[in-house]
N, C-alpha and C positions, 0 to 999 in steps of 0.2 A: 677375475681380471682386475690389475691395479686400476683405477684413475691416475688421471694425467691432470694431476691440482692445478700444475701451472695451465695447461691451454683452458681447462676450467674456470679459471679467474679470469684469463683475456677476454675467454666467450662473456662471461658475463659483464665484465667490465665494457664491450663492442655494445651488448644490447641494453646498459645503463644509458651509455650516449645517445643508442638512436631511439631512447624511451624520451632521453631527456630533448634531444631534437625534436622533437613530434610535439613534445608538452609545448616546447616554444611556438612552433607554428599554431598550434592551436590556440596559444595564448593571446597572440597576434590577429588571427583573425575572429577573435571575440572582440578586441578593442576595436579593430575599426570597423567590425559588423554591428557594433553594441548588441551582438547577442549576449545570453548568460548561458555558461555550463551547470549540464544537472545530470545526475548518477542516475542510471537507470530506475535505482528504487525511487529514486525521489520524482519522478518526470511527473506522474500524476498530480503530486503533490504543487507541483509550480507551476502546473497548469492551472489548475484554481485558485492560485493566487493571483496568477497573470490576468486572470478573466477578472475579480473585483476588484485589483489596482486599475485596470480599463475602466469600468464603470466608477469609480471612485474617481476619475481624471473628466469622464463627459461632464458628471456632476459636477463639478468645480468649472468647469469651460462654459457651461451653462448658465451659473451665476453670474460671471465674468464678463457675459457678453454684451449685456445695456451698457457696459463701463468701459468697453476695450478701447472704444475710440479716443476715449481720455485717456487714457493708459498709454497709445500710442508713442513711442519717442517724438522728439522733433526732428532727428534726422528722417524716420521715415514718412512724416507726415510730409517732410520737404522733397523727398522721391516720388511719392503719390499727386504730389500737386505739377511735378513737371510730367508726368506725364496726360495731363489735361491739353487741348490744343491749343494753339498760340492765333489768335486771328492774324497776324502777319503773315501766315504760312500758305492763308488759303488762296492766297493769289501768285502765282506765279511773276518773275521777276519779271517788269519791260525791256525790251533791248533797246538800246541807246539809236540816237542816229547815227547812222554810216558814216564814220570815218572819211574827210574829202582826201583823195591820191593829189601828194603831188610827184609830179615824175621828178629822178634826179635830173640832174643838169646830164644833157646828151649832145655830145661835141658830135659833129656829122661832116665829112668828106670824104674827097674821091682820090684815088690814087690818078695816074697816067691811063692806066689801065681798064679804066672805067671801074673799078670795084671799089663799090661802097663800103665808107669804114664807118661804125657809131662805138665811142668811145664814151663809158659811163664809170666812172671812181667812188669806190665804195673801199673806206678804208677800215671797216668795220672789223676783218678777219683777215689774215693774210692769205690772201688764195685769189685764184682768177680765174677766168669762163670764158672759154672763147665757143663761138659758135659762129656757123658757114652757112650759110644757106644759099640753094641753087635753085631756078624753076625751072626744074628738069627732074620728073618723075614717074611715074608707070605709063602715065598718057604718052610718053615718046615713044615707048616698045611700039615695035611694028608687029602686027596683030600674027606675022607670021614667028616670030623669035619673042614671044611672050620672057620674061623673066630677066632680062638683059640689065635692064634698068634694077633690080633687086640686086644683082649678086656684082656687076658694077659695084655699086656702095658698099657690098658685103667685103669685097675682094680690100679694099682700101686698105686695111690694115694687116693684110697677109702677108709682108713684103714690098718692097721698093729697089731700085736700081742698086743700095748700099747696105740696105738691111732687110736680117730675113723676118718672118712672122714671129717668131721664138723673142730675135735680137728689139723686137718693136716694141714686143709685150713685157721684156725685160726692163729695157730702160724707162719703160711710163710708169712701170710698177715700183724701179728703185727711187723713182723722186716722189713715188706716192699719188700721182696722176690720174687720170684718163683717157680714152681716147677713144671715139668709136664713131660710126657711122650709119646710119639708118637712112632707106627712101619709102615715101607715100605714093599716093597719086599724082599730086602737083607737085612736090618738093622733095630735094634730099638736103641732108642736113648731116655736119660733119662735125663734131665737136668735143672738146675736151678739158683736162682743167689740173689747176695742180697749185700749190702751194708759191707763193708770191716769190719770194727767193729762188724755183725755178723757173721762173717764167720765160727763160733763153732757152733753155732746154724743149720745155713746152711747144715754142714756138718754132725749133728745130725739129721736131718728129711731127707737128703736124703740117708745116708746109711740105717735107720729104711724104709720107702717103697722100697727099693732095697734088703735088706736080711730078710725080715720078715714081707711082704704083708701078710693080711690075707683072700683078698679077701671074704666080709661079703656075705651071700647067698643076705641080703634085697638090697643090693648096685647090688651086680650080677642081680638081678630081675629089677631092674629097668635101670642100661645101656642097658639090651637086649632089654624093650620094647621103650626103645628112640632109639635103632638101626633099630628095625623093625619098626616102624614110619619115621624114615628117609629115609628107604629104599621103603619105600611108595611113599613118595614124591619123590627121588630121581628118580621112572619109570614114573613119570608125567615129566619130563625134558629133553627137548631134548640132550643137553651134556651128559647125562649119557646113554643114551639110544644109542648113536653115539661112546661114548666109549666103552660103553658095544660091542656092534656088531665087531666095528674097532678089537678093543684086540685079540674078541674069533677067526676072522678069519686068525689072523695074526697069531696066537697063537697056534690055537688047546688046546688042552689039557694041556700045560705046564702054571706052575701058572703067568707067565705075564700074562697070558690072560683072567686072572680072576679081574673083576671090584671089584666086591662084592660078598660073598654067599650068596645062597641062604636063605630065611626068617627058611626055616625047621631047616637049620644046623644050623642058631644061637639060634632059641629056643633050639635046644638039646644041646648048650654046656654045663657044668657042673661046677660045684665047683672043681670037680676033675682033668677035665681038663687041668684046668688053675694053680692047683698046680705042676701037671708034666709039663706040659710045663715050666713054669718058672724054676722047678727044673733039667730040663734036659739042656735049653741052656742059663739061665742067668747064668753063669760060667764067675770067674777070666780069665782065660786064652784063653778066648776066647774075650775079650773087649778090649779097652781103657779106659784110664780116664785122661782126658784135662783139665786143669785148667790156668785159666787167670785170670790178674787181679790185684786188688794193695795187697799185701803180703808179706811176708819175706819166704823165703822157706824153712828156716831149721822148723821153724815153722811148714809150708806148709806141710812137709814131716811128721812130727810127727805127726798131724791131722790126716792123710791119714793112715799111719799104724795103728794109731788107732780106725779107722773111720772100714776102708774095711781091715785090714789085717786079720783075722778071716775068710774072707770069702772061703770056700772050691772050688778047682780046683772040675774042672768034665772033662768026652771026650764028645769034639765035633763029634754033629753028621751031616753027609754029604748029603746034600736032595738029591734023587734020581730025574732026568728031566726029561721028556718026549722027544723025538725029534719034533724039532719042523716042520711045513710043509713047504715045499717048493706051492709058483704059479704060476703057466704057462699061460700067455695072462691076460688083463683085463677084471673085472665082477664089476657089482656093485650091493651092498646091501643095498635094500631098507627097512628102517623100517616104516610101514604105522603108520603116525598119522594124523587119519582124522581132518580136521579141522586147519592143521596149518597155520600160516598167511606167515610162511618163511622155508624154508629148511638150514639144518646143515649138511654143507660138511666135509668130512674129506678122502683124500687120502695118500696113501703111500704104505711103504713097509719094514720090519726086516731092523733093522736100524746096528748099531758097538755096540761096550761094550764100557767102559770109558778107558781102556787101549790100544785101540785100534794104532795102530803110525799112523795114519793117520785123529788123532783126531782133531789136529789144521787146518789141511785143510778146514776140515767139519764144523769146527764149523765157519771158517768165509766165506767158502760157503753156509750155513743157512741163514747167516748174512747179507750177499748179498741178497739174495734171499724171506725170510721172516721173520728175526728176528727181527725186529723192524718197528716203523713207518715210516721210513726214505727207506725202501727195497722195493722193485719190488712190490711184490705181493698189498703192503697195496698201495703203488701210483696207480698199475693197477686196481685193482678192487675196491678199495674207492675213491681213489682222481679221477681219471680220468673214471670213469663206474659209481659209484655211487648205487653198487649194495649192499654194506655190511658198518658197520661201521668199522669193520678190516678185513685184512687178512694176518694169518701170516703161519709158518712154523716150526718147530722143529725138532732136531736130537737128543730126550734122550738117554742116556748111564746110561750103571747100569754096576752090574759084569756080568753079560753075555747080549749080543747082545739086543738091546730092540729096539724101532720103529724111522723111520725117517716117517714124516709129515707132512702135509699140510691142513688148515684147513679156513672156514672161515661160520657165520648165512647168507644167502641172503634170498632177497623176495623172495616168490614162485614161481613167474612172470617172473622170471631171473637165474632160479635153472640150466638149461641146460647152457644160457651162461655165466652165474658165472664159472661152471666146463670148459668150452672152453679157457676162461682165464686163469685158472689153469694149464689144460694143454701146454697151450700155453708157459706160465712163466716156467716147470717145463724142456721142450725141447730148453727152448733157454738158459737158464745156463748150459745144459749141453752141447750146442755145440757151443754157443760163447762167449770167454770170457770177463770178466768185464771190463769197462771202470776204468781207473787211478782213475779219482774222486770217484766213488762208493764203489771201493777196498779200498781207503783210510777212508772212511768216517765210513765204517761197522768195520775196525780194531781200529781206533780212538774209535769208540763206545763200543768195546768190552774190549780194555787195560783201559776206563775211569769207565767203572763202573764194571770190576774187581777190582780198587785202590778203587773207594766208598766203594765194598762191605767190605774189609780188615779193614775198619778205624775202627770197631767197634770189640766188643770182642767180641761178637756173631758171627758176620762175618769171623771172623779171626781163632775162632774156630770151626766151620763150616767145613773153610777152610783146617784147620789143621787135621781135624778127615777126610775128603775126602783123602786126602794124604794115611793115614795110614790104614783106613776098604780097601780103591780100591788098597794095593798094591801099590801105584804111585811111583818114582822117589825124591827121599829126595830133590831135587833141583825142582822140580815142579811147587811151587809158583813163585820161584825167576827168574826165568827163564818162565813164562805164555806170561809174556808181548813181549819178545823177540820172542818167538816160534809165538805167535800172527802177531807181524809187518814184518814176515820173507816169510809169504806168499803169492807167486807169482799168475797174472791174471790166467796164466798156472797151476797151482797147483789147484784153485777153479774149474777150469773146467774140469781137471781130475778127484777132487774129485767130481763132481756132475753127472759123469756120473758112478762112482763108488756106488754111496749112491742111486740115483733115478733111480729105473728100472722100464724106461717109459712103458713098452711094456706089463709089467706085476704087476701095479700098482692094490692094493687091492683099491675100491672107494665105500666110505658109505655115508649113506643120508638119513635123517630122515625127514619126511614132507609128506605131502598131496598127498599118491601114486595116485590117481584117476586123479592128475591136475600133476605132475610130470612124471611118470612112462614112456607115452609114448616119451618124447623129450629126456631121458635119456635111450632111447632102443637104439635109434640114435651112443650111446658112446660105448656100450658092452652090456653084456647079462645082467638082469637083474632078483635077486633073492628078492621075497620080503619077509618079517617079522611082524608081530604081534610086540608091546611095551612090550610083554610077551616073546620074543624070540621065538616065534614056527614060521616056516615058512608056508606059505599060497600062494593060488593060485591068481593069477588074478582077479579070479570073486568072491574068497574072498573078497579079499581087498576092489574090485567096493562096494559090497555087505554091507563093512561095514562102509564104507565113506556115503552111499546109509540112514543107517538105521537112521545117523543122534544122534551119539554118543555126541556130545556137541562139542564146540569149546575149545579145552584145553590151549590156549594161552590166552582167554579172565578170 
């Protein structure tokens, strides 16, 4: 058979390259590995050299080393000296004194109509803030038409007598705007914002949803079924289901104690509804109207009369309250959710109102105690137990009396002595008082992000409508920071035996009665609950943990 010379030479010339590719790679990863190549004959052979060039290298390091510290460069001798420590370092920085507020200048009048104006100029940024505020909020629903008062406020931007929900959210959106509306328990509040140059326009789309919602029936039809879907969800969670119980026992009957309505009474609201509502307490003379912002205010004022001065005065009407209940000794209320992986505490007991004079006390006895990450409770049961990722505490205030509390999710493995702890932290603020550093640290923390919240016009305005819906003190603001750093070790633990009544602490807990139940009979009587609020017996509850309902955390 002849050869084939030529594909001969290719082949061999293909396996030259990929001889000489390979030599490369190898030659490559010798340089950066600092290995050395050695022929198989020779590997013995450099291995015994590699062994007494090692011992030939200790030798020499060995004589070297009484000397090396002289030998040292100077650049690294000056690396080795900063990392020595610096005695500046080992104290932590002091914080300064609290910044005194002064308020801007707040021009205050009334229209015809009775509606209060407060006009504040801030030419800082071009842009402006208006904000409404009404006292008319959950406490006017009649206890039969639960929810009226939410979707009222909800409905406000869905449409009006000239534009639809779509044409509202378009034009707030082309000038860059805001616009929205939100109700509590005491107040709703209506507000919006936008860049200085529209401030006419601004001013045209919120007076139009404020005096001429038209509340569309297809817009009503579909907030309610995204409400009763949330409220779906909403009994799958344990927070809700922990407020829900906490409120109704604190509570009874009087509308704090109402989380949500029920799904029936938001289907039955009406179109009707929400027209008398609105037309009975969205009234001039019963609101504010706040404005902030870069403006001119003769301007400002003209706008305004011509914006809302049409708008007709009405009589406020005064909710009637339930009394609320007094408790005698400690119980706790179990909500069974079988399957949970961790249980949701929450203790306490009827807390003050925001007028209360013994506000400042309480609030940096909270402070102490568990408002923040820096307090008792969050070092005790997270940093040092490692039972929760927080634990904190709260004293809300509204116009009448609302809850002071203590709260924190633990495993379920630790649900009894998570609450030990609790109690523990809640009895010892109230009989001894706080150390200097911790007193200083929870008022520093309170005066410093009181001045955060104030820097901004939302904040400030916020601020400013708090003042005047609660009643407060025209010097209020100006005067926080001082009423704040003026309270004594003595003062916090007066006030926390004031605010925490240990002996008759309400205590809820939602989680896995069947593996809970018994170590928490151990603290008080124990009542348990269905995630449906009905209450149920013991061999219920076993019964239903038993039937193997799913795991709702997973």
């Amino acid at each position: 058979m002849n050869r084939n010379t030529k594909y001969d030479t290719r082949l061999e010339a293909a396996r030259a390259s990929q001889s000489l590719r390979t030599g490369l790679v190898a030659a490559s990863l010798i340089l950066s590995t600092g290995l050395t190549a050695v022929s198989p004959c020779c590997a013995a052979e450099s291995k015994k050299e590699a062994k007494e060039q090692t011992k030939t290298q200790v030798k020499k390091q060995a004589k070297t080393s009484t000397t090396s510290s002289a030998a040292i460069p100077a650049t690294v001798g000056t690396s080795t000296a900063a990392l020595k420590p610096e005695p500046w370092r080992k104290d932590a920085p002091e914080a300064t004194e609290p910044r005194p507020f002064k308020l801007p200048a707040v021009e205050t009048y009334k229209l015809e109509n009775g509606l209060k104006v407060q006009l504040v100029e801030d030419h800082r940024v071009p842009y402006v803030t208006v904000f409404l505020g009404f006292k008319a909020g959950k406490l006017l629903d009649d206890n039969q038409t639960l929810g009226v008062a939410q979707l009222t406020a909800d409905m406000l931007t869905e449409g009006t007598g000239s534009r639809s929900s779509k044409e509202l959210a378009d034009q707030i959106d082309y000038i860059g705007g805001s616009l929205g509306a939100h109700t509590g328990y005491d107040f709703t509040l209506l507000n919006g914002s936008a860049l200085s140059n529209s401030t006419a326009k601004l001013f045209e789309l919120f007076s139009d949803v404020l005096l001429n919602p038209s509340f569309p029936e297809d817009e009503i039809k579909l907030k309610k079924a995204n409400w009763l879907q949330a409220l779906i969800m909403k009994r799958s969670q344990p927070s809700f289901l922990l407020e829900e119980r906490f409120r109704k026992v604190i509570f009874g009957g009087h509308p704090y104690g109402i989380v949500a309505p029920h799904p029936d009474m938001v289907s039955a609201i009406t179109q009707k509804d929400l027209v008398e509502f609105h037309k009975q307490h969205y009234i001039p003379n019963d609101a504010i109207l706040l404005v902030l912002g870069d403006f001119d205010k003769s301007k400002m004022k003209e706008l305004i009369s011509n914006s809302l001065g049409e708008w007709q005065a009405g009589e406020r009407k005064e909710a009637s309250l339930p009394h609320v209940p007094s408790h005698k000794g400690r119980k706790i209320y179990l909500v069974n959710r079988p399957g949970s992986v961790q249980s949701s505490l929450k203790l306490g007991n009827l807390g003050i109102k925001k007028t209360d004079p013994d506000y400042f006390k309480i609030l940096v006895m909270n402070e102490v105690l568990g408002g923040a990450a820096h307090s008792r409770l969050f070092a005790n049961i997270r940093e040092n137990k490692g039972y929760t990722y927080g634990a904190y505490s709260s004293s809300a205030t509204r116009v009448h009396p609302d809850v002071f509390y203590a709260s924190a999710d633990v495993r379920t493995d630790v649900t009894a002595a998570s609450l030990q702890e609790f109690l523990y932290e809640l009895e010892k603020i109230r009989n001894l008082k706080p150390k200097t550093d911790e007193l200083t640290t929870a008022k520093n923390y309170l005066t410093g992000t009181f001045q955060l919240g104030i820097e901004t016009q939302a904040g400030l305005a916020q601020r400013l409508l708090e003042v005047s819906l609660y009643g407060l003190p025209d010097d209020y603001l100006e005067t926080y920071t001082k009423k704040v750093m003026a309270v004594t070790p003595e003062d916090v633990r007066v006030a926390a035996r004031r605010i925490i009544q240990a002996k008759d602490l309400v205590i809820t807990v939602v989680g896995d009665a069947e593996k809970i139940q018994p170590d928490l009979e151990m603290f008080a009587p124990v009542e348990v609950y269905s995630t449906e609020g009905e209450a149920v017996t013991r061999a219920e509850s076993s019964s239903g943990s038993d039937a193997g309902s799913g795991d709702p955390d997973s």
